[in-house]
N, C-alpha and C positions, 0 to 999 in steps of 0.2 A: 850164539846164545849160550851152550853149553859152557865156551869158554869165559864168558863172562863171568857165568853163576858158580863156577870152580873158582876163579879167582878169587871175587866176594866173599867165598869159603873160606881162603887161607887165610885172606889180610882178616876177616873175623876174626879166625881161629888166632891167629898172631899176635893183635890186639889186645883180644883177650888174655893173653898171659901177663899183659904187661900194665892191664887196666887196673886203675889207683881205685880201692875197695872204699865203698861210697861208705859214710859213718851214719850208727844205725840212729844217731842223734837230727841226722838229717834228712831223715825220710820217716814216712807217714803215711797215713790213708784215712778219709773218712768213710763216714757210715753218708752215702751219699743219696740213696733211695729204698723205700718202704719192701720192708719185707724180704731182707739177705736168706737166702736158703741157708740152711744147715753145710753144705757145700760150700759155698762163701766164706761161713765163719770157719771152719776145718781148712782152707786156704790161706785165711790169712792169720790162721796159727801158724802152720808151717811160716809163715815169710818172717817171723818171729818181730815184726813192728810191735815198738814199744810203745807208742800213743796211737789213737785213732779220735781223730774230732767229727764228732756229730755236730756239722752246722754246714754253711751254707749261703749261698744267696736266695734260695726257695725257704730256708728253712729260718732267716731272718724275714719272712714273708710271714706265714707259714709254719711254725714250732710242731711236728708231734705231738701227741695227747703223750701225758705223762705215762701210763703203763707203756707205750713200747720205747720212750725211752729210759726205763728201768728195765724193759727187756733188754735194750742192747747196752746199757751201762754196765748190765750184771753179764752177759756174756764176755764182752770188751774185758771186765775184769779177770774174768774168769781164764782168759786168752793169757792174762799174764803181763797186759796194756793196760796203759792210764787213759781213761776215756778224757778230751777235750769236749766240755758242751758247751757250747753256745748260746747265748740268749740276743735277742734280738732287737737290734736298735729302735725298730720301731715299735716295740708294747711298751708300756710302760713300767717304770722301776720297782714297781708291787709286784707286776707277775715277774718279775726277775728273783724279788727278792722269795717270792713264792716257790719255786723251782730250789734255791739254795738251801731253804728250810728240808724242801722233801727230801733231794737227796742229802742233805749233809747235817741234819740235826734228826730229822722225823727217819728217814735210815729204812725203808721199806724192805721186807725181802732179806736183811742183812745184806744189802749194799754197804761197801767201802763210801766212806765220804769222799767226793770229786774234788782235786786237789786243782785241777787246771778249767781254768773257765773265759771264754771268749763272750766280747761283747758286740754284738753286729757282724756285718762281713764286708770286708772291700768297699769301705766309704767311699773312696772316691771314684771307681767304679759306677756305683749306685747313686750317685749325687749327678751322674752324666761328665763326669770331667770336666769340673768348675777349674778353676786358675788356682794353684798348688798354695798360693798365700791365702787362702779364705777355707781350707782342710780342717784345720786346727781347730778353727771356732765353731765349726759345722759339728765336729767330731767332739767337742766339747758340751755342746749344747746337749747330747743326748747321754755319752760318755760319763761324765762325773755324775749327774744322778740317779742312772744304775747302778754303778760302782758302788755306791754311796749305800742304793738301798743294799745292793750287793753281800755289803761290808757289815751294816747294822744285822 
């Protein structure tokens, strides 16, 4: 057993010299459940992630109340990340376009306006995995009139 977990060690150790550094363009974290301790956010300073999206499949259910997500909007920024929020397929296109107002014209707190914004989460996923040619028009149906209020 010893020699096993010595082994394991070196081909790690090995590896590692030789492993292709992941691009910080390619990696991320959300804000995934209620109430990150102060430890959390001081962790994932250090990991120096440039986005962090607050959404979700709970949270297309489900949204947060607007004050903690302007808590964690204004920390995220604060990190030196561009927060991704999410809104959620299934409300509808007012309170989407309600959310773009707060943060990004009404500006609470001195938030930065949210430059990156997601709509729903893993349709086909959450559609139960229909047949890949009926996505489109599923993701359509709800898709272009968020946007839209999104946009206005």
């Amino acid at each position: 057993m010893k020699k096993a977990a010595l082994l394991i060690f070196f081909i790690s150790f090995y590896l590692s010299n030789y492993a292709q550094q992941i691009s910080e363009l390619l990696v991320g974290t959300n804000v995934w459940y209620y109430s990150p301790s102060e430890k959390v956010w001081d962790l994932t300073k250090e990991c120096g992630v440039k986005t962090i999206r607050i959404g979700g499949h709970a949270y297309d259910k489900k949204l947060p109340e607007k004050e903690i997500l302007l808590d964690w909007v204004l920390k995220i920024q604060k990190l030196g990340a561009e927060p991704i929020l999410q809104v959620s397929q299934y409300d509808t296109p007012e309170k989407a376009a309600e959310l773009v107002r707060f943060f990004n014209i009404e500006k609470p707190n001195g938030v930065q306006a949210i430059k990156l914004w997601h709509i729903g989460n893993e349709p086909w996923l959450q559609a139960n995995r229909p047949a890949l040619d009926s996505m489109g028009m599923r993701v359509e149906s709800y898709f272009k009139p968020i946007a839209t209020a999104m946009k206005a």
